[in-house]
Backbone as JSON, one array per atom type, in Angstrom:
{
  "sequence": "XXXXXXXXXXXXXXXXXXXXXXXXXXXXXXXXXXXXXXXXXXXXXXXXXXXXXXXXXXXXXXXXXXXXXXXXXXXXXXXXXXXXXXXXXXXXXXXXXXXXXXXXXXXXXXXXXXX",
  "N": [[30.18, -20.62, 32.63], [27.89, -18.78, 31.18], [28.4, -15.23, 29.4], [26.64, -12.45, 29.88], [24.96, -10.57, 27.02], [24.95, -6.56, 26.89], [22.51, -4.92, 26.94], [22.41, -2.21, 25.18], [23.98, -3.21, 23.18], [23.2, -5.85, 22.63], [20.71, -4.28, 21.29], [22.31, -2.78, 18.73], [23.42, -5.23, 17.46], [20.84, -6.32, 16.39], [19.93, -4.01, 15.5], [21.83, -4.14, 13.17], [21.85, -6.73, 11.75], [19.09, -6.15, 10.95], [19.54, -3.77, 8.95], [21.3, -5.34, 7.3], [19.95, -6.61, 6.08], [17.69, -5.75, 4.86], [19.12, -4.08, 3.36], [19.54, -5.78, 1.42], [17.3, -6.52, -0.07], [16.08, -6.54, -3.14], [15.58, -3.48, -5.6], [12.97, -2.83, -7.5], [13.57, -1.48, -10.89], [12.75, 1.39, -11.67], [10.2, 1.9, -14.18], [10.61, 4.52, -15.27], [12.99, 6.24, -14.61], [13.6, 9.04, -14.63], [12.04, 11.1, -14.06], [9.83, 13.2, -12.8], [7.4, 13.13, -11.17], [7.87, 10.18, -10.3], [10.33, 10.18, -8.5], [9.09, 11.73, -6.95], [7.66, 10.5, -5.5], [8.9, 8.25, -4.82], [10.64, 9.28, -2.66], [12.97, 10.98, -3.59], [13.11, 13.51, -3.7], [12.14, 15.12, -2.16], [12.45, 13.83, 1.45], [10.73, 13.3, 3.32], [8.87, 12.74, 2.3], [7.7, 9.35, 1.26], [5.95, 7.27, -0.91], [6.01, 4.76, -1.39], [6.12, 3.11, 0.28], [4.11, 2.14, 1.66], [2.44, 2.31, -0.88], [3.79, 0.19, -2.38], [6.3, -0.49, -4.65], [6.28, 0.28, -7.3], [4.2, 1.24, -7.21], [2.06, -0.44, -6.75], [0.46, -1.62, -4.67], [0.89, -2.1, -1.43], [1.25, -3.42, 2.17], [-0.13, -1.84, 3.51], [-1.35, 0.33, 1.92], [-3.54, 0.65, -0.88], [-3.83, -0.13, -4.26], [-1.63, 1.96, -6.36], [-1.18, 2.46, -8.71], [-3.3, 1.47, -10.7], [-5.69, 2.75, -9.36], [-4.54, 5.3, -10.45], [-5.78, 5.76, -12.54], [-8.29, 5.38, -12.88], [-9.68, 6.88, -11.07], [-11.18, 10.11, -10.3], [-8.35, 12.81, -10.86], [-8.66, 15.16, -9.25], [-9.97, 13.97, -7.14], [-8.31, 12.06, -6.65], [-5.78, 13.92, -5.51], [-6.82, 15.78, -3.73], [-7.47, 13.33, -1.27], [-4.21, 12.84, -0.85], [-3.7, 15.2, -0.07], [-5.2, 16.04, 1.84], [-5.65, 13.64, 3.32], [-7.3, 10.65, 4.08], [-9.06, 8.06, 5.65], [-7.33, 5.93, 6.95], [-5.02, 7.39, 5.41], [-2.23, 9.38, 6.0], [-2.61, 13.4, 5.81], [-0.73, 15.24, 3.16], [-0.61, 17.96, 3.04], [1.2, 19.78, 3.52], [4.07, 19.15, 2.84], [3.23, 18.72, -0.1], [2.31, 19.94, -2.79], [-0.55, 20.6, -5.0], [0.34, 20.56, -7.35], [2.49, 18.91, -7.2], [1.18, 16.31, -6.58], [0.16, 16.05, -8.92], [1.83, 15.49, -10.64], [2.95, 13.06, -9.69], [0.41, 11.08, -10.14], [0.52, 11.7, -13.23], [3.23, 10.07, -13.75], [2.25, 7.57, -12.41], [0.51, 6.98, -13.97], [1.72, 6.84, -16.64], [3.0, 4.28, -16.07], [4.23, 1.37, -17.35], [1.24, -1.59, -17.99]],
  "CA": [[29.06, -19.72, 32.79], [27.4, -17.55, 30.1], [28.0, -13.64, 29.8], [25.25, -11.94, 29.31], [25.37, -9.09, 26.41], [24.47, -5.61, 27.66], [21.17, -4.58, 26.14], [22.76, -1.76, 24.26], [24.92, -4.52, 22.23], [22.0, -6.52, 21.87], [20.33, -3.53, 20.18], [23.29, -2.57, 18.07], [23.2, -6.42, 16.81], [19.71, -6.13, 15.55], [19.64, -3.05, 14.1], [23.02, -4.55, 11.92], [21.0, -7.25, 10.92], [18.03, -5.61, 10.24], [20.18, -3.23, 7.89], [21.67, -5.97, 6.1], [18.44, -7.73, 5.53], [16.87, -4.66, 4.12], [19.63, -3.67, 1.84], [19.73, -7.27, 0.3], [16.1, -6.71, -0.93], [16.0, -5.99, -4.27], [14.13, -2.51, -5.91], [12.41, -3.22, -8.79], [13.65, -0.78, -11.38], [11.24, 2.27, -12.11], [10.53, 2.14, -15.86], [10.69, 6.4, -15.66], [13.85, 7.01, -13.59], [13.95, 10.36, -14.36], [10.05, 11.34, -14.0], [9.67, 13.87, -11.45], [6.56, 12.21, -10.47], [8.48, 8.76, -9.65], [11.35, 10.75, -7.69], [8.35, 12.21, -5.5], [6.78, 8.88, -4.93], [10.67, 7.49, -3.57], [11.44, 9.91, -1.45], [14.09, 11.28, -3.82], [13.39, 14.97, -4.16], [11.56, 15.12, -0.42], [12.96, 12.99, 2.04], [9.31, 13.06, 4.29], [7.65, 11.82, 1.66], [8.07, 7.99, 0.79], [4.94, 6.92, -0.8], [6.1, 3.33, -2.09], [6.57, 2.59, 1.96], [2.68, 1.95, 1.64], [2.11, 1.81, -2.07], [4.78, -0.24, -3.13], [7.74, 0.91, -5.39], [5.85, 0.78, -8.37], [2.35, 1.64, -7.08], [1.32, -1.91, -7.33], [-0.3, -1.53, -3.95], [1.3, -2.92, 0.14], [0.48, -3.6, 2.98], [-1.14, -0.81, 4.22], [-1.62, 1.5, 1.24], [-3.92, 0.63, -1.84], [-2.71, 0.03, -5.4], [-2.29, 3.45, -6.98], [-1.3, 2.38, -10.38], [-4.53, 1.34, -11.16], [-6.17, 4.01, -8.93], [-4.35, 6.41, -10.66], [-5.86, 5.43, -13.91], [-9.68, 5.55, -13.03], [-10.11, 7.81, -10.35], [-11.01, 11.78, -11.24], [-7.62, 13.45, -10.39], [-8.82, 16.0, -7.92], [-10.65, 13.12, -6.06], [-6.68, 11.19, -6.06], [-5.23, 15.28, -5.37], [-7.73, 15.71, -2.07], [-6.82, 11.97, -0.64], [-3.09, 12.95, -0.91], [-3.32, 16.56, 0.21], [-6.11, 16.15, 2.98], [-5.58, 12.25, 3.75], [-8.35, 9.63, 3.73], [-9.12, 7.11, 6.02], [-5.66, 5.82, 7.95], [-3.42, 7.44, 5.2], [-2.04, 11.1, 6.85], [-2.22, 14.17, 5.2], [0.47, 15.67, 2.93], [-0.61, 19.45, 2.45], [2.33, 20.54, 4.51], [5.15, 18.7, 2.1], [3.29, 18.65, -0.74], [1.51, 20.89, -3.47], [-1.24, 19.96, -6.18], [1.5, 20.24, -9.13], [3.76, 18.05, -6.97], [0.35, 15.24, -6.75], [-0.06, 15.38, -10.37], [3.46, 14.62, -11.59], [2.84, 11.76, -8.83], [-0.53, 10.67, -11.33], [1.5, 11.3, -14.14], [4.07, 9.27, -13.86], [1.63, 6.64, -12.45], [-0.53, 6.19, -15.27], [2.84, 5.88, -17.37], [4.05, 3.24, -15.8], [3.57, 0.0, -17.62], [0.91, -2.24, -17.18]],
  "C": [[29.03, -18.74, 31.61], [27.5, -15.87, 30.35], [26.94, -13.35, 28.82], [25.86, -10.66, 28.39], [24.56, -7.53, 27.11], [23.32, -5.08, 26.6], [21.6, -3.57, 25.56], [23.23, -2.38, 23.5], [24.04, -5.36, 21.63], [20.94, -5.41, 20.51], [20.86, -3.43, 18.85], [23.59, -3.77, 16.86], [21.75, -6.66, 15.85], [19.49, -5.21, 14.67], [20.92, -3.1, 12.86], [22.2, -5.41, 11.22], [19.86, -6.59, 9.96], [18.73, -4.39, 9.14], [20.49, -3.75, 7.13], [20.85, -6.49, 5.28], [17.67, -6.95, 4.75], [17.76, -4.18, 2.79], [20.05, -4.98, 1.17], [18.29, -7.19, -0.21], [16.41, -5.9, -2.03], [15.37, -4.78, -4.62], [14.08, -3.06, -7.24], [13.1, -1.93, -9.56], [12.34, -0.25, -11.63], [11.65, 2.57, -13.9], [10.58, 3.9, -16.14], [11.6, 6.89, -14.6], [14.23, 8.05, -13.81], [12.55, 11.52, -14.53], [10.06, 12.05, -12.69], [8.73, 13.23, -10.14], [7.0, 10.86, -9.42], [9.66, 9.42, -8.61], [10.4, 11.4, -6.42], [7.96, 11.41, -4.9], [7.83, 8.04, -4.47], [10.95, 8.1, -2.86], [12.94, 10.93, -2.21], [14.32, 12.86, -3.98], [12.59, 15.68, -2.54], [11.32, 14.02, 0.27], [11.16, 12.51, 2.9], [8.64, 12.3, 3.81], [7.93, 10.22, 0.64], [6.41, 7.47, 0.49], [4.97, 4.96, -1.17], [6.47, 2.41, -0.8], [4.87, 2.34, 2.21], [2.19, 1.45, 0.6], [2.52, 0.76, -2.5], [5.38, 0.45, -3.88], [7.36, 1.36, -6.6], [4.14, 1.52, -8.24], [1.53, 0.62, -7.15], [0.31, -2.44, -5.74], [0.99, -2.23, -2.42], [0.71, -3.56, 0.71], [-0.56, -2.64, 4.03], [-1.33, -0.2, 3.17], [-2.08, 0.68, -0.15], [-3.3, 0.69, -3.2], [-3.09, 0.78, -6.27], [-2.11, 3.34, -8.29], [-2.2, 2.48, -11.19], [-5.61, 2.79, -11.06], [-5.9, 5.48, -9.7], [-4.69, 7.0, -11.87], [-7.48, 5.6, -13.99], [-10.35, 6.42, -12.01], [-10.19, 9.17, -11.06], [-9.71, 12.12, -9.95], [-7.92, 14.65, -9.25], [-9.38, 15.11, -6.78], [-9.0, 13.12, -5.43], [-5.86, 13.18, -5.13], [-5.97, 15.84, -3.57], [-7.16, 14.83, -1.35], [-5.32, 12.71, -0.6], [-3.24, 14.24, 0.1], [-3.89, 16.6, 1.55], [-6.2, 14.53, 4.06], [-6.84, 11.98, 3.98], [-7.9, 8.25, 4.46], [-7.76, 6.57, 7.13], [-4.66, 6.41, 7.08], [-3.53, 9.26, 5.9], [-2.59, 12.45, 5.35], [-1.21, 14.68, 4.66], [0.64, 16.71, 2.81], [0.69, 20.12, 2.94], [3.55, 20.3, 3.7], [4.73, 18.99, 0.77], [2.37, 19.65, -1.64], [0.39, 19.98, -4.44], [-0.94, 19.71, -7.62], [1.83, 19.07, -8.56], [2.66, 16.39, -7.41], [0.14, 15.19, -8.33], [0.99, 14.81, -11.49], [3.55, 13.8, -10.74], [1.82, 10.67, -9.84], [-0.4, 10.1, -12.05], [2.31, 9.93, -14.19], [3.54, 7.89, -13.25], [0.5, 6.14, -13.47], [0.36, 6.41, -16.48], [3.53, 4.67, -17.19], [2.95, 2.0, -16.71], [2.79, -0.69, -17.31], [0.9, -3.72, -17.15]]
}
């Protein structure tokens, strides 16, 4: 006869997997790892804010979040600075984490990135 695992254990088993499986994906290197901009857009200088969890890592667009590389290249900056600050459409607002310096060294460092 089979024992059954106790549904905490079963949890505990998935969320191992699902950890390993996530840190075996690769990141793309950011061609400006020391770009304030790119450190706001990972999460690395404010944990709340992960924008490449939508964008992608380079801005190259997701599954839910538009590709800002481009965007960040033909839009007028206070349009992209509003969207961010006031949110647009399903993405949230960030006024609470973030400032209108912090969105333009986000810009920045997206209309440096390679294309």
């Amino acid at each position: 006869m089979k024992k059954k695992l106790p549904m905490a254990k079963k949890w505990k088993i998935v969320l191992l997997i699902a950890v390993f499986s996530l840190s075996a994906c690769p990141r793309k290197p950011s061609p400006l790892p020391d770009h304030p901009g790119g450190k706001l857009f990972h999460g690395d200088i404010r944990l709340d804010v992960k924008c490449h969890g939508c964008h992608g890592w380079l801005g190259e667009g997701g599954q839910s979040g538009k590709p800002l590389v481009q965007l960040g290249r033909t839009i007028a900056h206070d349009k992209f600075i509003n969207a961010v600050l006031r949110g647009r459409g399903g993405m949230p607002a960030f006024n609470t984490v973030l400032n209108e310096n912090d969105v333009r060294q986000i810009i920045d460092w997206l209309e440096k990135i390679p294309q």
